[in-house]
PLY file of the C-alpha trace (Angstrom):
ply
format ascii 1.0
element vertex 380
property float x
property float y
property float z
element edge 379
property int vertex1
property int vertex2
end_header
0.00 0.00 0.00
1.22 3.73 -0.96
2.94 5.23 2.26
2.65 9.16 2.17
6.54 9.95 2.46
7.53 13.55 3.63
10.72 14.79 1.43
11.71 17.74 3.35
12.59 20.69 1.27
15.57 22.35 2.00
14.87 26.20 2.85
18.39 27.71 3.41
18.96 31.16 1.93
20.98 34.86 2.32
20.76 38.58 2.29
22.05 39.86 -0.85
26.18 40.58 -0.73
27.41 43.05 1.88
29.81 46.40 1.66
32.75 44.37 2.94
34.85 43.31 0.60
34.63 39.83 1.49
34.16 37.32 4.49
36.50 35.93 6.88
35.17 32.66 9.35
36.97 32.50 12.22
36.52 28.53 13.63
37.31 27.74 17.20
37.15 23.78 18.14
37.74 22.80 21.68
42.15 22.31 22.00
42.20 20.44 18.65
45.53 20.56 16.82
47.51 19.05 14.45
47.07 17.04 12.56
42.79 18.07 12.55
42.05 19.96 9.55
38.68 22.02 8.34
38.02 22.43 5.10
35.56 25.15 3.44
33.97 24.01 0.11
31.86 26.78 -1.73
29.21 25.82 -5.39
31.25 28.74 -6.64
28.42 29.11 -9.44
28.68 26.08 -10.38
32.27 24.70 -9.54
33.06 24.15 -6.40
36.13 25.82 -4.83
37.73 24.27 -2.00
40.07 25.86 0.83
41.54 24.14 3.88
43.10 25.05 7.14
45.13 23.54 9.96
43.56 23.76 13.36
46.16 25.13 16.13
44.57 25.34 19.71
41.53 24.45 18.40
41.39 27.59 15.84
41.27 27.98 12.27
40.50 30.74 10.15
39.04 31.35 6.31
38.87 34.31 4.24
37.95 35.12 0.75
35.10 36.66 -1.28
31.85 35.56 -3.03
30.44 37.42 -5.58
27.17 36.55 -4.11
25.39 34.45 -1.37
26.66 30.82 -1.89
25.81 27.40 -0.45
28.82 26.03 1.21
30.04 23.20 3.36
32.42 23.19 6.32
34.13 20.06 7.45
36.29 19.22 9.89
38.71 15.87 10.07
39.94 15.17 13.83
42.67 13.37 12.65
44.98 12.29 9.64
42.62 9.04 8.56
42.76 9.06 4.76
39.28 8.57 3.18
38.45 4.96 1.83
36.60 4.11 -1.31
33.52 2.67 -0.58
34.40 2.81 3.34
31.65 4.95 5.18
33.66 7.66 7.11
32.41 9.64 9.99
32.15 13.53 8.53
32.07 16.40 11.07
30.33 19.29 9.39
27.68 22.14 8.80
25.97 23.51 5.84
26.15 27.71 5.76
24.94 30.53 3.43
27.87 32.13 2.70
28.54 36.08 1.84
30.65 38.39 2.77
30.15 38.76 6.63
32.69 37.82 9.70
31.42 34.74 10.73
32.28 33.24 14.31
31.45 28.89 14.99
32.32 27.79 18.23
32.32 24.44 19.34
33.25 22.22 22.87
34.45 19.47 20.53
32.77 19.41 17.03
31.53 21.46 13.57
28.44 19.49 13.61
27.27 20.69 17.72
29.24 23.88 17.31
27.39 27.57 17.53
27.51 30.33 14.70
27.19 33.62 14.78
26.91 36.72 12.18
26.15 35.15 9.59
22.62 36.71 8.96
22.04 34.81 6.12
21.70 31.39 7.83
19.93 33.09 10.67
17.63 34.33 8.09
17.11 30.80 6.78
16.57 29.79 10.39
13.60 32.13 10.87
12.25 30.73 7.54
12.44 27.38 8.87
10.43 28.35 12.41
8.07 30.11 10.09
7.48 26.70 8.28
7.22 24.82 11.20
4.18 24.30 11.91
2.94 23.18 8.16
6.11 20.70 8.52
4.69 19.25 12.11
1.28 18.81 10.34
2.85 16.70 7.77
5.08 14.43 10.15
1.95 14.28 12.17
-0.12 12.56 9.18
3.14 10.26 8.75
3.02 8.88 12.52
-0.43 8.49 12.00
-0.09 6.54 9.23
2.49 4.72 11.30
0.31 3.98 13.98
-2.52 2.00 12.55
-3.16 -1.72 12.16
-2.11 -3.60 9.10
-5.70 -3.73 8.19
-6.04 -0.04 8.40
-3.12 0.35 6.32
-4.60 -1.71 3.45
-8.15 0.34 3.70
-7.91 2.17 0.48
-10.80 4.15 1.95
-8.50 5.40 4.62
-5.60 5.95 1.86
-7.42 8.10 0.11
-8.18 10.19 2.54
-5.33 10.75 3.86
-3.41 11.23 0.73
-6.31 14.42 -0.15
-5.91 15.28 3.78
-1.90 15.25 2.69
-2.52 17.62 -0.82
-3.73 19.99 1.06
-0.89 20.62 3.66
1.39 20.71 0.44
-0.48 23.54 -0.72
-0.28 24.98 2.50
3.23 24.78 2.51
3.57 25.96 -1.44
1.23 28.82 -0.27
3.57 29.81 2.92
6.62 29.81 0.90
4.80 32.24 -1.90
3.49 34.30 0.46
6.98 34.66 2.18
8.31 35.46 -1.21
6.34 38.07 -2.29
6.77 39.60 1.51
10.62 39.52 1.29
11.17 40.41 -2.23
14.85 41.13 -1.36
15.74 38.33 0.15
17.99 35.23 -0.78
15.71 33.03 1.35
12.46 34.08 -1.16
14.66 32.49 -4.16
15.45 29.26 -1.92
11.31 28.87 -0.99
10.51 30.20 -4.79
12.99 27.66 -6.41
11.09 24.15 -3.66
7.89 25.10 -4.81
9.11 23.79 -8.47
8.24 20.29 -8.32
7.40 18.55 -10.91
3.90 19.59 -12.89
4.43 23.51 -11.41
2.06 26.17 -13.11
5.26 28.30 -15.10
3.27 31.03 -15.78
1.89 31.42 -12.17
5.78 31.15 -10.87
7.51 33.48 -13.72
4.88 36.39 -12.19
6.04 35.61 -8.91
9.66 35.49 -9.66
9.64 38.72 -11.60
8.50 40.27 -8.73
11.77 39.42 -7.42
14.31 42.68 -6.41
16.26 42.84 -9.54
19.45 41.98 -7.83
18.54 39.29 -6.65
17.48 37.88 -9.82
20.98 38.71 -11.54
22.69 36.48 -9.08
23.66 33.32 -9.82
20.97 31.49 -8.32
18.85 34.05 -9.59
19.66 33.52 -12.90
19.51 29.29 -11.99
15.96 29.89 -10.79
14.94 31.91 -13.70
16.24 29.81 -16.53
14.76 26.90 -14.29
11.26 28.59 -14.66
11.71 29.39 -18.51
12.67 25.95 -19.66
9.56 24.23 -18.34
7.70 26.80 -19.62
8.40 25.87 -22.86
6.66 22.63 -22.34
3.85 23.69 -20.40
-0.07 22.93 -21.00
-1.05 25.81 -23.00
1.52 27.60 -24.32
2.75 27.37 -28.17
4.82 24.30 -28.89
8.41 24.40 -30.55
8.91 23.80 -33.86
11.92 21.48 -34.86
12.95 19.30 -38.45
14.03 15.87 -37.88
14.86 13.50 -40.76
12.30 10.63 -41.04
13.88 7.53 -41.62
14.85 8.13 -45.19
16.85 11.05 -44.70
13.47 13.30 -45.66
13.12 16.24 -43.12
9.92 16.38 -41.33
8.46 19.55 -39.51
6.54 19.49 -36.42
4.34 22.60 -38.01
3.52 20.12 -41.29
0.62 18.97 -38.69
-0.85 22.16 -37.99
-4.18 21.65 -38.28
-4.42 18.18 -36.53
-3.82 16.72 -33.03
-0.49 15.30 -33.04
1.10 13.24 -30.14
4.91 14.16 -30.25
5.95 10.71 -28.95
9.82 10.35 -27.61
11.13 6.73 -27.61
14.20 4.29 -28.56
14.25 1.06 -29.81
16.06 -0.18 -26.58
13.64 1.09 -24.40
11.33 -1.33 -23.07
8.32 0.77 -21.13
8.24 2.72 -24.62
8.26 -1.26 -26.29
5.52 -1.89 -24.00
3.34 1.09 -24.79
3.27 1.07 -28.45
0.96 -1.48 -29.04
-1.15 1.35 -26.89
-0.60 3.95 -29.44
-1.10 1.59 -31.95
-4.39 1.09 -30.86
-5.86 4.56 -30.55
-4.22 5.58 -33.73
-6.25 3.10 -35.85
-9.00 4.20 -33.71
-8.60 8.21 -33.89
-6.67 8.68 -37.21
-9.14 9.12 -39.33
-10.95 11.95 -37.34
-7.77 14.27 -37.49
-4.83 12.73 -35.11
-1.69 11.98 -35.56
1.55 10.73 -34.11
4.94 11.77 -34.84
7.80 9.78 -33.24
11.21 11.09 -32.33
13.93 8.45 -32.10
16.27 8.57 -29.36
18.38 5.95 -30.73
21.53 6.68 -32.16
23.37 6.35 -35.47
25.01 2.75 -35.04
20.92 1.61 -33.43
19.93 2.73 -36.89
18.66 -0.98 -38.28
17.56 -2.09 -34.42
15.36 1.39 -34.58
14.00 0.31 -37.92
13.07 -3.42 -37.00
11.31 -1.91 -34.10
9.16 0.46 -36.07
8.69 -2.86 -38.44
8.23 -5.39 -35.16
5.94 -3.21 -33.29
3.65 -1.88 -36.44
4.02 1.81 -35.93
2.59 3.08 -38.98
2.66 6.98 -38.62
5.75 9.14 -39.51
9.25 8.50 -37.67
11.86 10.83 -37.70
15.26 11.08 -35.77
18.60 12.78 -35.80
20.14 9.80 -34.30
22.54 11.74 -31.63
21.10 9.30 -28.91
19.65 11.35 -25.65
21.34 14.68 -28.07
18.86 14.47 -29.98
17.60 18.25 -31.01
14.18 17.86 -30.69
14.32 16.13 -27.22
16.86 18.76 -25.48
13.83 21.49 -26.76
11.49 19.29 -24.75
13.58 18.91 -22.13
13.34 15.31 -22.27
15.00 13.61 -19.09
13.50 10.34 -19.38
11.49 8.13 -21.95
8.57 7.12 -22.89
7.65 10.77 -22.84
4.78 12.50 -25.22
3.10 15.59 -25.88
-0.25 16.84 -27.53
-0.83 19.16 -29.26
-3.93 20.44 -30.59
-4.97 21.94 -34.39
-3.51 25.66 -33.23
-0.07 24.71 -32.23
-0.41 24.56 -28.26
0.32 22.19 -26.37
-3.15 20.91 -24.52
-1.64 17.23 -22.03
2.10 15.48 -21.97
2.58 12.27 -20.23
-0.50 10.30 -21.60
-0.10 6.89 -21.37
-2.28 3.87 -21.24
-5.84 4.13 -20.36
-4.75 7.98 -20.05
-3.82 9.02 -23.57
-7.12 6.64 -24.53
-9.39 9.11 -22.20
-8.14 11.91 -23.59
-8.84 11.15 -26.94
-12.40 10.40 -26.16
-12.72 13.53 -24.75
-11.56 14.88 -27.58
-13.04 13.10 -30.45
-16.33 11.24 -29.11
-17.70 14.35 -26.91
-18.15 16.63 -30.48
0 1
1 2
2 3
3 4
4 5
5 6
6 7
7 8
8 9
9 10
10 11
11 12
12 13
13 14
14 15
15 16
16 17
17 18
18 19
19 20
20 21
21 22
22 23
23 24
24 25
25 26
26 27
27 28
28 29
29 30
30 31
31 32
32 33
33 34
34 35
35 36
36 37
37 38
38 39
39 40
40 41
41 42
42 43
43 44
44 45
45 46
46 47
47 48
48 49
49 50
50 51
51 52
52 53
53 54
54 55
55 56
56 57
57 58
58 59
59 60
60 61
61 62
62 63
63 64
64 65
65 66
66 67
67 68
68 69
69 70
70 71
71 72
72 73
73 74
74 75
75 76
76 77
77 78
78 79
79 80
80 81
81 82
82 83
83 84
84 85
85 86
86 87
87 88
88 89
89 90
90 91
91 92
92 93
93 94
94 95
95 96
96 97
97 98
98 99
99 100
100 101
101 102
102 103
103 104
104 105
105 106
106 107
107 108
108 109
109 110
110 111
111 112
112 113
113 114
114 115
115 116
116 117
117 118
118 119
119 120
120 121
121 122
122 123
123 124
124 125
125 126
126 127
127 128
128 129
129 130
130 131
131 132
132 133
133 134
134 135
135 136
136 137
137 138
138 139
139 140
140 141
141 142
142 143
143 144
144 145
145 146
146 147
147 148
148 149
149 150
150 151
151 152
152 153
153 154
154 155
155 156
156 157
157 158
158 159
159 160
160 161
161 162
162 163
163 164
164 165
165 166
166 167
167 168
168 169
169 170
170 171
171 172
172 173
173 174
174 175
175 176
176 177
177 178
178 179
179 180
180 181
181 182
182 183
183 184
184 185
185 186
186 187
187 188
188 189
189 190
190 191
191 192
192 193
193 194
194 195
195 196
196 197
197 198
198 199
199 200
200 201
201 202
202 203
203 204
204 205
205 206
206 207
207 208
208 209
209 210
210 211
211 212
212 213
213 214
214 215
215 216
216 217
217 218
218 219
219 220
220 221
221 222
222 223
223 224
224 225
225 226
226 227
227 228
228 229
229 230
230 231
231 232
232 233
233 234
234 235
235 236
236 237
237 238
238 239
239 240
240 241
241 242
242 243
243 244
244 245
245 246
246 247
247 248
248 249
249 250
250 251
251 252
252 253
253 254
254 255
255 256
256 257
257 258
258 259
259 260
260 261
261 262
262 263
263 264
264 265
265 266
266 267
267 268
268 269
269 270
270 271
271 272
272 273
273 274
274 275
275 276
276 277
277 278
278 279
279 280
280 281
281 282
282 283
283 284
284 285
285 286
286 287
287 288
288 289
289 290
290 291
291 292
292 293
293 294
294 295
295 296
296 297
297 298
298 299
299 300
300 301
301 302
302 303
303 304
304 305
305 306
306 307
307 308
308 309
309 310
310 311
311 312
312 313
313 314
314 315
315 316
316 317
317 318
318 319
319 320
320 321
321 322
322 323
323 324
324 325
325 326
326 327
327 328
328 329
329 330
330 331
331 332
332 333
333 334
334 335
335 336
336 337
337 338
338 339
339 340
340 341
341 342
342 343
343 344
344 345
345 346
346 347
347 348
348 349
349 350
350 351
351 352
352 353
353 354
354 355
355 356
356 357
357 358
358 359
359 360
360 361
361 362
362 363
363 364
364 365
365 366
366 367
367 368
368 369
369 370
370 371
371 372
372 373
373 374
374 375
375 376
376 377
377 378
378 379
């Protein structure tokens, strides 16, 4: 039976970058000295830059500068152990927001126990956290709840389904607390660490791109910013509603093939590979409701994710399974053009779209992609 599982979202953030030139953490753990060693490592927009220091009387000391709040990691080694491949080792650390402040951690005999202090960033993302609380104790609640009941309980799908709806609605609690923060702290680091956990999968684009405009215009030029933004425009691209990309593929004798030559129809952009099996196992699906629907106006046009040397497996699958509408493929594998417009992370994946040009459902599958079309076709 489906457990409701709580993934906690991470809601760290910062104040945008200080006058100081740059920050300096001053460490102090217990009497620890040689051969204990912290080390500072910093997503320095996207590499990660790593600094060390040698404790003496239990002190250590980093300085440097960030061009803006970063997410960084300190860790501290007692003693001279080497790490081990594939040998679990005991790490000593703490996560920090990082800009450029004096920052003071003070421990009796640890990173991981040990106190900090000025870094308003991470006491920012503390307050966030306190502030999220009590949505967060709501869902653990439902969890031990779920916990607590007999076998028999667990099995009532009656009782499952309420507690899944009673679950959807303290994750739009929590979505709601996090946009309402945003919008309240529109200069904030934290509002682009709630904005950016509120993009799970099947997020309204539209509805978030307003929101993150709204954003100070700093903080949307920082790296993150920028992350967060070109997060929100990608899957905008591919979202229910808006105009879907055109691309040219060859079909599979070298002929190019345009997405727009269906304009005018329903077309199911359908993303496979001969070597995938779940797409195997749904085409005799689509085979199905495209003798069924074809001949009132929809069509499907598969993209190939196989690649050049796959050419002859790719075209005894389109022979094996009976796919009978146009194929077309660049053969450049998960490269492939078409897909990386899509964003395509995983396969089977499809999209419709209707006679305009827009794209109207993706991910229809099975019984699914078969209710849809009735909708569509048998409710004129």
């Amino acid at each position: 039976m489906k457990k409701i599982i709580l993934t906690a979202i991470t809601a760290m953030s910062t104040l945008m970058c200080f006058a100081q030139t740059g920050y300096t953490i001053k460490g102090h753990i217990g009497k620890l000295g040689k051969p204990a060693k912290a080390f500072l490592l910093i997503d320095m927009e996207g590499k990660q830059q790593l600094d060390s220091a040698v404790l003496v009387n239990g002190a250590f000391t980093f300085k440097g500068t960030v061009p803006s709040p970063m997410q960084a990691t300190l860790r501290l080694k007692h003693d001279a152990a080497i790490d081990t491949p594939g040998r679990r080792v005991k790490v000593d650390g703490m996560a920090i927001i990082l800009g450029n402040e004096n920052i003071t951690i003070t421990g009796k005999d640890s990173l991981k126990n040990a106190i900090i202090k000025g870094s308003t960033l991470t006491d920012e993302s503390k307050k966030v956290d306190e502030y999220l609380k009590p949505f967060y104790t709501s869902y653990y609640n439902l969890n031990k709840e779920y916990a607590a009941q007999p076998e028999a309980k667990k099995q009532d799908r009656d009782y499952i389904l309420d507690l899944e709806k009673r679950a959807r609605k303290i994750e739009q609690e929590i979505v709601d607390a996090k946009i309402a923060y945003v919008k309240q702290n529109r200069e904030k680091y934290m509002s682009l660490m709630a904005l950016n956990s509120t993009l799970s999968p099947g997020f309204d684009a539209i509805a978030m791109e307003k929101v993150y405009l709204g954003l100070s215009t700093d903080l949307r030029n920082s790296y993150f910013g920028k992350q967060v933004g070109e997060r929100i425009a990608t899957f905008k691209k591919t979202q229910e509603g808006v105009e879907a990309t055109d691309f040219t593929q060859p079909d599979v004798d070298g002929k190019p093939v345009k997405l727009s030559d269906f304009k005018g129809k329903y077309v199911l952009i359908d993303f496979w590979a001969s070597w995938c099996a779940p797409c195997r196992r749904e085409n005799p699906n689509l085979v199905k409701v495209y003798e069924q629907y074809k001949s009132k106006g929809f069509e499907i046009l598969g993209v190939s994710l196989d690649k050049a040397t796959d050419k002859a497996k790719w075209m005894k699958a389109i022979a094996d399974d009976k796919l009978t509408w146009k194929q077309v493929g660049d053969l450049k594998g998960w490269e492939n053009d078409a897909a990386m417009k899509y964003e395509v992370k995983a396969i089977p994946m499809n999209f419709l779209i209707d006679p305009s040009g827009k794209i109207i459902a993706k991910e229809l599958r099975g019984a699914a992609l078969e209710a849809k079309m009735k909708q569509i076709f048998e409710a004129k």
